[in-house]
C-alpha positions in Angstrom: 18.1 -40.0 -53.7 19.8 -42.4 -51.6 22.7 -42.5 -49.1 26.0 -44.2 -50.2 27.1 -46.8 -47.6 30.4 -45.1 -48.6 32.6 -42.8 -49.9 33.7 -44.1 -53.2 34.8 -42.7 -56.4 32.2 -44.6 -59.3 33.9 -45.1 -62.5 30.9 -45.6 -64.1 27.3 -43.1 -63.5 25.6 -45.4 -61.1 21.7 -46.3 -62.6 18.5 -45.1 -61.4 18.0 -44.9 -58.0 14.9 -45.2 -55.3 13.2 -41.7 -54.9 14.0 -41.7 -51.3 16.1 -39.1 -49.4 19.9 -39.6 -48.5 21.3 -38.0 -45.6 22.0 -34.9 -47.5 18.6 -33.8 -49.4 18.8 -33.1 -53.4 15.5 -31.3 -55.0 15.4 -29.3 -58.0 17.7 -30.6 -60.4 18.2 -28.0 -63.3 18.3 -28.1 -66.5 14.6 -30.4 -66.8 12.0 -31.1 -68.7 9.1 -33.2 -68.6 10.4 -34.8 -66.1 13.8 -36.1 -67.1 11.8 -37.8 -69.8 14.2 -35.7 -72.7 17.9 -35.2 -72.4 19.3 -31.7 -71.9 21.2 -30.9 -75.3 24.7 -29.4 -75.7 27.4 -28.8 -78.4 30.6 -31.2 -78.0 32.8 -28.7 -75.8 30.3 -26.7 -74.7 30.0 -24.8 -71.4 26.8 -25.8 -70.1 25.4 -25.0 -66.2 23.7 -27.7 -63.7 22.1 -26.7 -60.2 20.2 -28.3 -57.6 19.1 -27.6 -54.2 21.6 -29.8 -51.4 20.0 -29.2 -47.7 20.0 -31.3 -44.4 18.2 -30.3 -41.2 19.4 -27.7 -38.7 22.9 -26.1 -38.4 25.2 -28.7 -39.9 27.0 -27.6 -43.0 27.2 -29.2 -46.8 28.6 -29.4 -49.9 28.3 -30.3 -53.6 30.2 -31.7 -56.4 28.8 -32.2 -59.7 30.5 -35.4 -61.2 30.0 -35.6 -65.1 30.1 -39.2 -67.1 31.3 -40.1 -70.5 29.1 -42.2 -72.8 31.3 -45.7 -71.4 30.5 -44.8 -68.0 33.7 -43.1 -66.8 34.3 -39.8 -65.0 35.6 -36.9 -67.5 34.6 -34.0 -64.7 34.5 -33.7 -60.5 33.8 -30.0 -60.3 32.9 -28.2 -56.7 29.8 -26.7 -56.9 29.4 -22.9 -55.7 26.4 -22.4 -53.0 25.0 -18.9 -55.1 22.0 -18.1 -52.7 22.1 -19.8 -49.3 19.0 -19.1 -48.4 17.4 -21.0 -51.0 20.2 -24.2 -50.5 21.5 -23.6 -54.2 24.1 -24.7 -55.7 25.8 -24.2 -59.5 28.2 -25.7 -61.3 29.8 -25.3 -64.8 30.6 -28.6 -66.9 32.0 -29.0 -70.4 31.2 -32.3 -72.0 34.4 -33.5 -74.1 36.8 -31.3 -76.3 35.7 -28.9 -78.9 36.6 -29.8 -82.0 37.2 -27.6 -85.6 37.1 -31.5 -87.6 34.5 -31.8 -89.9 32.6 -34.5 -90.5 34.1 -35.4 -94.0 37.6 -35.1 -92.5 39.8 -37.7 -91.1 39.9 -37.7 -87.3 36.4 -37.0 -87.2 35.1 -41.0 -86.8 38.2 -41.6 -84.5 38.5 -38.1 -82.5 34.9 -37.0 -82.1 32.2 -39.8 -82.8 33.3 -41.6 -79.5 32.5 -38.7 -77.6 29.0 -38.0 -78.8 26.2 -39.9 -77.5 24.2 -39.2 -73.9 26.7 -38.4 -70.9 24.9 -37.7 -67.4 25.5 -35.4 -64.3 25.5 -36.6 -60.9 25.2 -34.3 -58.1 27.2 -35.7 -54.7 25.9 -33.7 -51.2 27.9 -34.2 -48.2 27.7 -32.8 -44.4 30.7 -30.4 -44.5 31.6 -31.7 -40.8 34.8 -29.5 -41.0 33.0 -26.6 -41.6 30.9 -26.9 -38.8 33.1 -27.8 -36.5 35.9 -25.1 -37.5 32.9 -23.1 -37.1 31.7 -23.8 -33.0 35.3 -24.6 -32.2 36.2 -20.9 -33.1 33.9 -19.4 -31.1 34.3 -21.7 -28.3 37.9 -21.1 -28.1 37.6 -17.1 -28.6 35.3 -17.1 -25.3 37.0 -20.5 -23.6 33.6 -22.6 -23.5 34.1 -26.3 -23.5 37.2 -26.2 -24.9 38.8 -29.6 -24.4 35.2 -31.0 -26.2 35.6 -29.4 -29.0 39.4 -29.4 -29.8 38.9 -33.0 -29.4 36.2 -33.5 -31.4 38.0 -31.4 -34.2 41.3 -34.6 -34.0 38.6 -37.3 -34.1 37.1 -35.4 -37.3 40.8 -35.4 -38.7 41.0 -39.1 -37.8 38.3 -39.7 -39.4 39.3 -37.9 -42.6 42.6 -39.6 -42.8 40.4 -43.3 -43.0 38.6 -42.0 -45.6 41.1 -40.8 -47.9 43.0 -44.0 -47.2 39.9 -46.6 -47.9 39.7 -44.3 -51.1 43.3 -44.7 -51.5 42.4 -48.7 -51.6 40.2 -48.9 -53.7 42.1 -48.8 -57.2 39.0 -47.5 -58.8 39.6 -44.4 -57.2 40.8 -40.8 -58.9 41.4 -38.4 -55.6 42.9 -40.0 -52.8 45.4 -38.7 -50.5 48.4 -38.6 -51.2 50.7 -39.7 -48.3 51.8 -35.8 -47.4 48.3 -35.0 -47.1 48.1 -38.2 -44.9 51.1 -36.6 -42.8 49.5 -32.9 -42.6 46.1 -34.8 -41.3 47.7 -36.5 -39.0 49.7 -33.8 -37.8 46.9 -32.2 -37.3 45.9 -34.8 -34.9 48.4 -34.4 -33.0 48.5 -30.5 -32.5 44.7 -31.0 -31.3 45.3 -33.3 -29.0 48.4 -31.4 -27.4 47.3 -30.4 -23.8 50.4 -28.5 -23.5 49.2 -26.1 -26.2 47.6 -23.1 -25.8 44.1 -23.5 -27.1 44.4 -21.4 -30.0 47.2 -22.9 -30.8 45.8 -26.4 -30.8 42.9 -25.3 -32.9 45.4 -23.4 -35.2 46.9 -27.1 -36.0 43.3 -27.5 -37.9 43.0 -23.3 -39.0 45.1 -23.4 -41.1 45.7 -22.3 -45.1 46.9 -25.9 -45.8 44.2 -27.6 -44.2 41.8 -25.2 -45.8 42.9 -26.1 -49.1 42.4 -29.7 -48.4 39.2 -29.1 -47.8 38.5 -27.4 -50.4 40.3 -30.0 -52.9 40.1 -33.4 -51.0 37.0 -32.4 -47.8 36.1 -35.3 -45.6 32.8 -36.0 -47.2 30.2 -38.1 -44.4 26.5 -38.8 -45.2 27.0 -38.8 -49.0 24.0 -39.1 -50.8 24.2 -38.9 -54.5 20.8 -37.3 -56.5 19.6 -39.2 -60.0 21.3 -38.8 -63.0 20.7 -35.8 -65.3 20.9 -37.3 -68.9 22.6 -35.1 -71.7 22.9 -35.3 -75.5 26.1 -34.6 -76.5 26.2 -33.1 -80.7 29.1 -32.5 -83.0 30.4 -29.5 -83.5 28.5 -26.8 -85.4 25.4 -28.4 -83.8 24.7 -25.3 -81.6 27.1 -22.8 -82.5 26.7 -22.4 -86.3 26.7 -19.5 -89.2 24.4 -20.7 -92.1 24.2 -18.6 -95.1 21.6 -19.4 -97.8 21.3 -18.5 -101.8 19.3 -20.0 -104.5 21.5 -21.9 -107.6 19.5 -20.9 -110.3 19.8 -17.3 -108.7 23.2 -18.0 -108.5 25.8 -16.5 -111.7 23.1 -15.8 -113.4 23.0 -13.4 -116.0 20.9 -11.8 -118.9 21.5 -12.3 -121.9 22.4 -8.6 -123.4 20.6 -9.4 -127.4 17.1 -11.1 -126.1 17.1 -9.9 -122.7 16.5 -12.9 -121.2 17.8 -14.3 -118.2 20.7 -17.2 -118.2 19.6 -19.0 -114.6 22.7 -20.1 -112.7 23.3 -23.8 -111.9 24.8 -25.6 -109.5 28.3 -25.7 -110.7 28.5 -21.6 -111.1 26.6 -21.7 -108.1 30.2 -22.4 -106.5 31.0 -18.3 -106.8 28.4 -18.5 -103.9 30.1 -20.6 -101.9 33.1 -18.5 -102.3 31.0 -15.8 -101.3 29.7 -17.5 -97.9 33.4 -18.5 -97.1 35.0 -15.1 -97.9 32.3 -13.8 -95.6 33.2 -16.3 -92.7 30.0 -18.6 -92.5 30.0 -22.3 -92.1 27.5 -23.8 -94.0 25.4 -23.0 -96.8 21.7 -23.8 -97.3 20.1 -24.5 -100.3 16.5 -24.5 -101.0 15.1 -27.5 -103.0 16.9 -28.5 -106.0 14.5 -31.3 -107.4 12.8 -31.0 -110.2 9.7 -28.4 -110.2 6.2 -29.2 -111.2 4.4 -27.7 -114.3 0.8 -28.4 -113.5 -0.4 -25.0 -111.6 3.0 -23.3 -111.8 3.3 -19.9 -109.8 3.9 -16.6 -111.8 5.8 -14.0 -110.4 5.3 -13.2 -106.7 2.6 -16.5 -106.2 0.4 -15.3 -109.1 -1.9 -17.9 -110.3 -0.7 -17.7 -113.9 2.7 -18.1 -114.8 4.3 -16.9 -118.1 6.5 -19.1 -119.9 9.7 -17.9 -118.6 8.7 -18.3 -115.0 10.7 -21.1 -113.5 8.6 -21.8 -110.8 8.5 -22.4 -107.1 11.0 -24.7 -106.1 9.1 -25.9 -103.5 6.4 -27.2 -106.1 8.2 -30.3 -105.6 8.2 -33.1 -109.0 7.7 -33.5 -112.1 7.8 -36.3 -115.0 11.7 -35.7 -114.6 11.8 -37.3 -111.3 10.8 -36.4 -107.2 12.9 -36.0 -104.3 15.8 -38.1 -105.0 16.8 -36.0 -108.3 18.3 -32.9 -108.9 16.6 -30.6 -111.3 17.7 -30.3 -114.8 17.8 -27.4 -115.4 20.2 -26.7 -112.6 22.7 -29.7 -113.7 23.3 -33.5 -112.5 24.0 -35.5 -109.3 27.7 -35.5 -110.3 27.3 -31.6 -110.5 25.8 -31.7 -107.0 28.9 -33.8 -105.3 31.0 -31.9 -107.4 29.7 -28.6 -105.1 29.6 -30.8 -102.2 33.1 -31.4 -102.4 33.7 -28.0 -103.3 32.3 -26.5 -100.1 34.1 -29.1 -98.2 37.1 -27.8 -99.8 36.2 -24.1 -98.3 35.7 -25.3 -95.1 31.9 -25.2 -95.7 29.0 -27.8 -94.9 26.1 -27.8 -97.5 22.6 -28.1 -96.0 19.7 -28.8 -97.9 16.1 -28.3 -98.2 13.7 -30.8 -97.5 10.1 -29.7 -98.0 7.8 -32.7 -97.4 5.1 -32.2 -100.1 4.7 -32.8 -104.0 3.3 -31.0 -106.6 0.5 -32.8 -108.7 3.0 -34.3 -111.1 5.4 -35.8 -108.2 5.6 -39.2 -108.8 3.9 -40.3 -105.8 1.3 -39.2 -107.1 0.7 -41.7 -109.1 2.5 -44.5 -107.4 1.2 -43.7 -103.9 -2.0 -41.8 -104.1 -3.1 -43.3 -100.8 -0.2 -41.1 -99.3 -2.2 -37.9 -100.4 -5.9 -36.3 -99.0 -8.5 -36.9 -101.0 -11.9 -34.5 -101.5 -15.1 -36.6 -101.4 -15.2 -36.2 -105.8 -12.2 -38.4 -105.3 -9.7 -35.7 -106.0 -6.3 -34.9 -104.3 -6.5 -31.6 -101.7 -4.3 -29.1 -102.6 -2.6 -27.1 -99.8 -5.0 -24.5 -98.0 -4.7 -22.1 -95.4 -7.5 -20.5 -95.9 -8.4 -18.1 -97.4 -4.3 -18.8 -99.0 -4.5 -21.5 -101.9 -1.7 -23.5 -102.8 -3.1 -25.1 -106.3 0.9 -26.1 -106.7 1.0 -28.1 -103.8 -0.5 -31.4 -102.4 0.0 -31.8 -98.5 1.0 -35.3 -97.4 -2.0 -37.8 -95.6 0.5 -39.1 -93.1 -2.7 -41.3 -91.7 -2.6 -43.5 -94.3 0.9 -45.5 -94.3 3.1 -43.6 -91.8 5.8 -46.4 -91.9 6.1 -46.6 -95.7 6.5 -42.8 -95.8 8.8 -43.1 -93.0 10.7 -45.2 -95.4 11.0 -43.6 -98.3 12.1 -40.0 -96.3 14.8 -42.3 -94.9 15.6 -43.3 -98.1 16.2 -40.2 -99.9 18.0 -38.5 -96.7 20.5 -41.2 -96.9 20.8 -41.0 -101.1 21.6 -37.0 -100.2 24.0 -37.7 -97.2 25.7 -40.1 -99.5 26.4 -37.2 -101.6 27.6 -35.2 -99.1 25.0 -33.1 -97.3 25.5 -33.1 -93.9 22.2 -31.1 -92.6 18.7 -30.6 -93.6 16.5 -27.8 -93.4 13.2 -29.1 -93.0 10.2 -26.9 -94.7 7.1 -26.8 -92.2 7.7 -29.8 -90.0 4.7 -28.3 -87.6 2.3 -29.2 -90.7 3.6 -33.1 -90.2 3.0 -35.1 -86.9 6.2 -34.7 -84.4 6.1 -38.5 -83.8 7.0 -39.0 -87.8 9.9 -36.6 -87.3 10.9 -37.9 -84.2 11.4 -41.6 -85.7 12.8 -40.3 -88.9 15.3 -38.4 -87.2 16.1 -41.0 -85.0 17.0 -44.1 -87.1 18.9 -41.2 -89.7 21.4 -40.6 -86.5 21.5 -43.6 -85.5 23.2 -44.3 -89.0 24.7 -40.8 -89.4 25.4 -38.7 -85.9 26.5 -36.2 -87.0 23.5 -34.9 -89.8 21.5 -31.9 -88.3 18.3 -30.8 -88.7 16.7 -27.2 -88.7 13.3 -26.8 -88.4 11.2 -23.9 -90.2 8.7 -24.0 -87.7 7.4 -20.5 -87.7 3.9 -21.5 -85.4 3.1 -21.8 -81.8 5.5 -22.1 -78.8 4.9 -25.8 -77.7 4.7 -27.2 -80.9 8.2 -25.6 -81.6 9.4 -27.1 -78.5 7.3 -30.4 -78.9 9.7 -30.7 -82.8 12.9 -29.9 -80.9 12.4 -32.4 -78.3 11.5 -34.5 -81.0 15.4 -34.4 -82.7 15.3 -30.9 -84.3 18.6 -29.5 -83.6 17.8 -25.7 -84.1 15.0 -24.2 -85.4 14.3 -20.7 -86.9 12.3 -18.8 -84.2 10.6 -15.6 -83.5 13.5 -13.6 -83.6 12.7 -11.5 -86.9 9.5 -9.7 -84.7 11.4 -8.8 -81.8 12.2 -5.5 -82.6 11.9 -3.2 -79.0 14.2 -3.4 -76.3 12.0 -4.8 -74.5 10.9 -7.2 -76.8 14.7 -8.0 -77.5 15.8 -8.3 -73.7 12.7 -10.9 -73.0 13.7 -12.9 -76.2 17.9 -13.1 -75.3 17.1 -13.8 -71.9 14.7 -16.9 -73.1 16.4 -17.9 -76.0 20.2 -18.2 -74.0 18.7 -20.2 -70.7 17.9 -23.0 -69.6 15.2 -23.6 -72.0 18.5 -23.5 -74.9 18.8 -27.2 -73.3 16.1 -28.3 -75.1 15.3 -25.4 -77.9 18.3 -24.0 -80.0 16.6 -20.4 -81.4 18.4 -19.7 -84.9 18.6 -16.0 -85.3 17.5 -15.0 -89.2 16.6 -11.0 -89.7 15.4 -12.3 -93.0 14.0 -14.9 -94.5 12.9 -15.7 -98.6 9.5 -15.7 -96.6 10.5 -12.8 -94.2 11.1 -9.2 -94.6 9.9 -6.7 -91.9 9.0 -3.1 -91.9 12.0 -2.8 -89.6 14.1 -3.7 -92.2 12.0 -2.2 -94.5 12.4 1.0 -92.8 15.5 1.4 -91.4 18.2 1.0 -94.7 21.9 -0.1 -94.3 21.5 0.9 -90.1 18.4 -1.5 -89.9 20.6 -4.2 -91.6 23.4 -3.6 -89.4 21.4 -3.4 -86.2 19.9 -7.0 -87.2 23.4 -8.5 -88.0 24.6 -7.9 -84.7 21.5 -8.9 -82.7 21.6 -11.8 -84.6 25.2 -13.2 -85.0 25.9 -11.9 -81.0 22.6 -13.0 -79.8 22.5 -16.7 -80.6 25.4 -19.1 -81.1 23.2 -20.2 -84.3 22.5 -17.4 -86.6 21.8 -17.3 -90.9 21.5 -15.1 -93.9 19.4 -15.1 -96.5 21.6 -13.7 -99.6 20.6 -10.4 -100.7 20.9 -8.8 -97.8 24.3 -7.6 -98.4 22.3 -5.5 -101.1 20.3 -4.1 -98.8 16.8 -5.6 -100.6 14.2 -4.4 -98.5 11.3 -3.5 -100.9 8.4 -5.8 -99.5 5.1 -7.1 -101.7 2.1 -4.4 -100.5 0.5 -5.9 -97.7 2.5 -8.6 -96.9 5.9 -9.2 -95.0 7.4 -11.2 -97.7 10.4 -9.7 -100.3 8.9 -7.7 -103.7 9.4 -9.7 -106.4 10.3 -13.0 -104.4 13.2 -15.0 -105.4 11.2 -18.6 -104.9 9.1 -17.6 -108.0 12.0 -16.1 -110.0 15.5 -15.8 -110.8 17.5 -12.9 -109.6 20.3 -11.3 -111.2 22.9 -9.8 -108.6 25.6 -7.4 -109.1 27.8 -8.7 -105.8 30.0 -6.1 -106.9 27.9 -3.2 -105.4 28.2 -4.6 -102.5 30.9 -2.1 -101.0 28.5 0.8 -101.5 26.9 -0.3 -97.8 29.1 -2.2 -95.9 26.9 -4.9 -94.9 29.4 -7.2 -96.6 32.0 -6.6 -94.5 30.3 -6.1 -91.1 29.1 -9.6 -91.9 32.8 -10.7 -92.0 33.6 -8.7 -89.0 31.4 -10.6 -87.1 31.7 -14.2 -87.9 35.5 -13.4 -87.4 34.5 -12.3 -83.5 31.9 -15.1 -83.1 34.9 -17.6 -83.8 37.5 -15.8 -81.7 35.9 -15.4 -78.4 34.7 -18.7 -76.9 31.5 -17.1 -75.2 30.1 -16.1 -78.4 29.5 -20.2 -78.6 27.1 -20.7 -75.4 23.5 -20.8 -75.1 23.9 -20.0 -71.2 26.3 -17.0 -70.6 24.2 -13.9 -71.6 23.4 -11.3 -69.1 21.2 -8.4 -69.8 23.3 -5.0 -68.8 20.9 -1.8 -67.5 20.9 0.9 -69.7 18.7 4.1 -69.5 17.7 4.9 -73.0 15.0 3.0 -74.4 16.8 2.3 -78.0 19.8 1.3 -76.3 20.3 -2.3 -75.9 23.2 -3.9 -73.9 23.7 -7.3 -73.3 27.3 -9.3 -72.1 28.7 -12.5 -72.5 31.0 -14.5 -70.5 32.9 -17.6 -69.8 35.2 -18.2 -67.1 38.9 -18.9 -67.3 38.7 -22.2 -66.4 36.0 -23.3 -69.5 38.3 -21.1 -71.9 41.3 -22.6 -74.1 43.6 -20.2 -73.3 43.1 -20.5 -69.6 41.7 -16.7 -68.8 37.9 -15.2 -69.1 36.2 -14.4 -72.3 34.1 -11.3 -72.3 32.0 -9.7 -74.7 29.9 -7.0 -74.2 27.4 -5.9 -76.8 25.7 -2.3 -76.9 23.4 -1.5 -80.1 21.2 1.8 -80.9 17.9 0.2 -82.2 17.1 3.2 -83.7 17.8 3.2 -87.5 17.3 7.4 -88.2 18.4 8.9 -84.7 22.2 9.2 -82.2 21.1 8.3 -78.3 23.1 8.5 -75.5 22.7 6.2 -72.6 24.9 5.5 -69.1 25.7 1.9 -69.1 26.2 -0.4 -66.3 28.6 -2.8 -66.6 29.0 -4.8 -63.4 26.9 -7.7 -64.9 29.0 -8.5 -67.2 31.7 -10.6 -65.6 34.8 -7.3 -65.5 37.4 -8.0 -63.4 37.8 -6.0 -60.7 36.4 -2.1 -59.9 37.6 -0.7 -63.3 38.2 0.8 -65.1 38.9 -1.9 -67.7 40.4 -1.8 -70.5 38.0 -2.9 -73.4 38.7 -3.5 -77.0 36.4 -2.6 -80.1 36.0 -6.0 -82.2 34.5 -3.6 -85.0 37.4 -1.6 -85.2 40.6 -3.0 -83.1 40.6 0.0 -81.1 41.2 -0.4 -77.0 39.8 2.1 -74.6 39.1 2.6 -70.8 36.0 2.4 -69.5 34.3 2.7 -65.9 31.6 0.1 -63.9 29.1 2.8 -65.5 30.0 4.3 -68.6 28.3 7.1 -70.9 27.9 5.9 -74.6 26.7 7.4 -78.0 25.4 5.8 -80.8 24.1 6.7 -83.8 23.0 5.2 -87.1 25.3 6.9 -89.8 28.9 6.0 -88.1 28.3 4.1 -85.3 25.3 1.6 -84.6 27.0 -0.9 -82.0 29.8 -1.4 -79.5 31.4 -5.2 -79.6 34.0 -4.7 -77.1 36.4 -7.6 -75.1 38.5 -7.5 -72.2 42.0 -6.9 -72.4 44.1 -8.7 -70.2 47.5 -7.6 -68.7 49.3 -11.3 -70.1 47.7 -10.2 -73.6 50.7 -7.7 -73.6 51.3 -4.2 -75.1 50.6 -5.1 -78.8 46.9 -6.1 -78.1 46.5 -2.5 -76.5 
């Protein structure tokens, strides 16, 4: 960190600097990683915090502004910074890189309105000696007890002169975006005068620079001496839905199918009456809808029912046996229609307001075409055979794993090839199957060159394995990833994982909340019934800006296989025949609904930084808040939303709940409405609640504020 010669306005975020120190001191620079090596992520429009530590030697006072840059270099935000523990020289800061947007990426105004503001954008941090401060400081106490007083009322004119040559060499330079204007010029310089005014009683000369006006120009305009300016933070701007998303996933064969009422046999659903499912996802609020692998399925060691080794010859198969004569990864199945049947439901989703996001599993069965026109890209035994996929003692005689040692680029090219043949049609994010079984540096290149061509495709990562090499495939382009979530089931367990997962590691790491999975079913759910599926929802939807479900769950299925965590009678070996119109027997359906209407409505449902943990003192009561300021909000006053949820599916509890975390205005009490039910109540600072799992399993509540009027009371 160096010292600027002078006080000027950059247009553009100045480059790298010498690590040397400035006349103001700036250490610990937050949100980092690695170094600075990777840049901090965030969602077009989204609220996201910096911090650093500003400090000089002894007495003398400082201050901060945290200065953000567009992608072309140009200031978009000056924002003070807020000293939040003095003893520790901290400072905060809340920035919000470009507009938020509702355009879709297949709409017009997308390429013109929110492609130019993607891209990296960096933070600056500015420290300052606050040499008004100080003096206003000494010169109060000198005057109270009459010590030196001529020193010091002179001192505080020569600071004012001072002040007024800054704000006029700013003034000059017609780069600059906060000069003064010529009435602040005249308040300065009246100032001056007052100060210098022997005539005066002393208090009255010092009251010529006490004053509210001055005081405000300080804090909007301060004379700013030994600025120093810290290294730039980078950040990755995405497009919207790249953080705050609702994904919803269903199977097309599953999909409108239907048995046949003579032979008994099932009808599988295809891709175009797989649009009732999209219907479905919209009706319910989500925003886009996931689809496991569509290509054509292998025949040579096709899975049975539930991954038996033998299957019967009405078992379709695993999807994720990917290939066949019929064709590989760059053709749709069959047996579930054409590519013309596939755009057709692309451009039906659009038409909902929906994205489609599609499977990509990396790995072939053993009649994938690679197979025979790449056999170098696979593992081979020492008989000279191809390795199927093990995990021992697991077999996966349906699978063959990819040898990425081989020819790295000329895999590299064909993935590229058939992402772009599926964007083309209208997918605009994958969801990659098992990236931690591929090296991250593949991923990272892939995912690279496809955004370099097509900002605004995402990627999810199902990357259920070890902590860094989660975070190693996020840092590598992933922009969410499915996470531990499912297993965190105590309060204890669920505080630690909120508290992580909507932090500073979220700059990096974007958890997508899922209580199930087609892999995934715990003895929570399993347990638990319509309140366990409930509870889940609202952890989930509340808890992360990125949340999914698997269909199904508005059933309630919750029957696992003995012995494992997985669904009975698994939907990626067989077709499943739904009635959707049970659905209103549980209310699952709705509650779903309920809550991808709040998530949309209340701004602070879409940060990955805003969640405070509120004290509670039952253990199954958990009680968390969200908040964003007034200033970060579109209509200009403070989001809150405060969450309370009984973990226990079978028992009521009764908890005292406090409150004074959560961002309330004032003492209280506050008036608080129920998202669930519309209803507004009072409640105090600390408030007794009851919960209970047949009526009542969670509070959603928001503030109400007076300009919202009588009608939203």
């Amino acid at each position: 960190m160096v010292e600027a010669t002078k006080d000027s306005d950059h247009t553009s975020a100045p480059g790298p600097r010498p690590q040397e120190f400035g006349r103001v001191a700036i250490l610990g620079l937050r949100p980092n990683h690695e170094g600075g090596i990777f840049p901090a992520r965030v969602e077009l429009g989204e609220v996201f915090r910096v911090s650093a530590q500003v400090l000089m030697e002894g007495r003398p006072q400082v201050g901060a502004t945290a200065v953000l840059y567009d992608p072309a270099g140009g200031r978009s935000q000056t924002i003070p910074m807020t000293c939040t523990s003095p003893g520790l020289d901290l400072w905060e800061a809340r920035l919000q890189a470009g507009q938020h947007s509702e355009i879709r990426p297949w709409e017009v105004g997308f390429a013109s309105r929110v492609m130019p503001q993607l891209g990296q954008w960096t933070v600056q941090i500015e420290g300052w000696e606050d040499n008004y401060l100080t003096w206003l400081h000494d010169a109060r106490i000198k005057v109270e007890v009459g010590d030196d007083l001529e020193n010091a009322l002179r001192s505080g004119a020569e600071l004012c002169e001072r002040w007024v040559a800054q704000g006029q060499a700013t003034q000059a330079q017609s780069t600059s975006t906060n000069p003064l204007t010529q009435a602040e010029v005249t308040l300065l310089k009246s100032a001056i005068c007052t100060l210098s005014d022997g005539s005066l009683a002393p208090q009255a000369r010092l009251e010529g620079a006490d004053n509210p006006l001055i005081r405000q120009l300080h804090q909007s305009k301060p004379l700013r001496e030994g600025l120093s300016l810290s290294r730039p933070l980078a950040f990755k701007v995405e497009r919207p839905k790249s953080s705050f998303v609702s994904w919803y996933q269903f199977f097309p064969r599953s999909e409108g199918a239907q048995r046949n009422p003579t032979s008994g046999r099932i009808v599988p659903g295809t891709l175009r009456s797989s649009i009732s499912g999209l219907e479905r996802a919209a009706a319910e609020g989500f925003d886009m809808v996931y689809l496991p692998p569509i290509f054509p399925i292998g025949i040579s060691h096709r899975k049975g029912k539930d991954n038996s080794l033998t299957a019967g010859p009405e078992d379709p198969g695993s999807p994720f046996a990917i290939g066949s004569q019929l064709g590989g990864h760059d053709t749709v199945d069959p047996a579930l229609g054409t590519m013309e049947d596939f755009k057709v439901l692309c451009a039906k989703a659009h038409e909902l307001g929906l994205e489609i996001a599609l499977d990509f599993a990396l790995q072939c069965s053993p009649d994938h075409p690679w197979v025979r026109e790449h056999p170098n890209w696979f593992h081979h035994k020492p008989d000279g055979s191809i390795a199927f996929a093990e995990n021992p003692p697991k077999k996966y005689q349906d699978i063959y794993p990819i040898d990425f040692e081989a020819d790295m680029p000329g895999i590299e090219r064909e993935v590229e090839r058939i992402l772009e043949l599926w964007i083309e049609a209208g997918v605009t994010a994958f969801r990659v199957d098992n990236p931690h079984t591929k090296p991250v540096r593949f991923w990272q290149e892939v995912i690279a060159h496809t955004q370099s061509r097509h900002p605004e495709v995402l990627f999810l990562a199902e990357a259920f394995t070890r902590p860094a090499l989660v975070r190693a495939l996020s840092l590598a382009g992933f922009t969410q990833t499915h996470c531990y979530f499912p297993w965190r089931n105590s309060k204890a367990e669920l505080e630690e994982y909120l508290v992580t997962t909507n932090s500073d590691e979220a700059y990096y790491q974007h958890n997508s909340f899922w209580p199930t999975t087609p892999d995934i079913l715990t003895a929570y759910l399993r347990d638990n019934g319509v309140a366990g599926h409930a509870v889940r929802a609202v952890l989930a939807a509340l808890g992360s800006p990125s949340w999914g479900i698997y269909n199904g769950y508005e059933l309630i299925e919750n029957q696992q296989k003995a012995g494992s965590e997985e669904q009975a009678d698994n939907e990626k070996y067989e077709i499943k025949v739904r009635d959707w119109g049970q659905t209103g027997r549980y209310g699952i359906a709705d509650l779903l609904t309920s809550l991808n209407t709040i998530r949309r409505e209340h701004p602070a449902c879409g940060s990955y930084h805003n969640l405070s943990i509120l004290e509670s003192d039952d253990p199954n009561i958990l009680a968390f808040a969200r908040h964003t300021p007034a200033e970060l909000t579109p209509s200009g006053r403070a989001d809150t939303l405060i969450v309370l949820v009984n973990l226990d599916g079978r028992q009521a509890h009764q908890a005292t709940v406090n409150l004074e975390a959560a961002g309330l205005p004032g003492e209280g009490p506050f008036a608080l409405r129920d998202e669930l039910t519309g209803q507004v109540q009072e409640w105090e600072a600390r408030q007794a609640v009851s919960l209970d799992p047949w009526s009542r399993v969670a509070w959603v509540l928001s503030v109400v504020h007076e300009s919202d009027g009588p009608a939203a009371r």
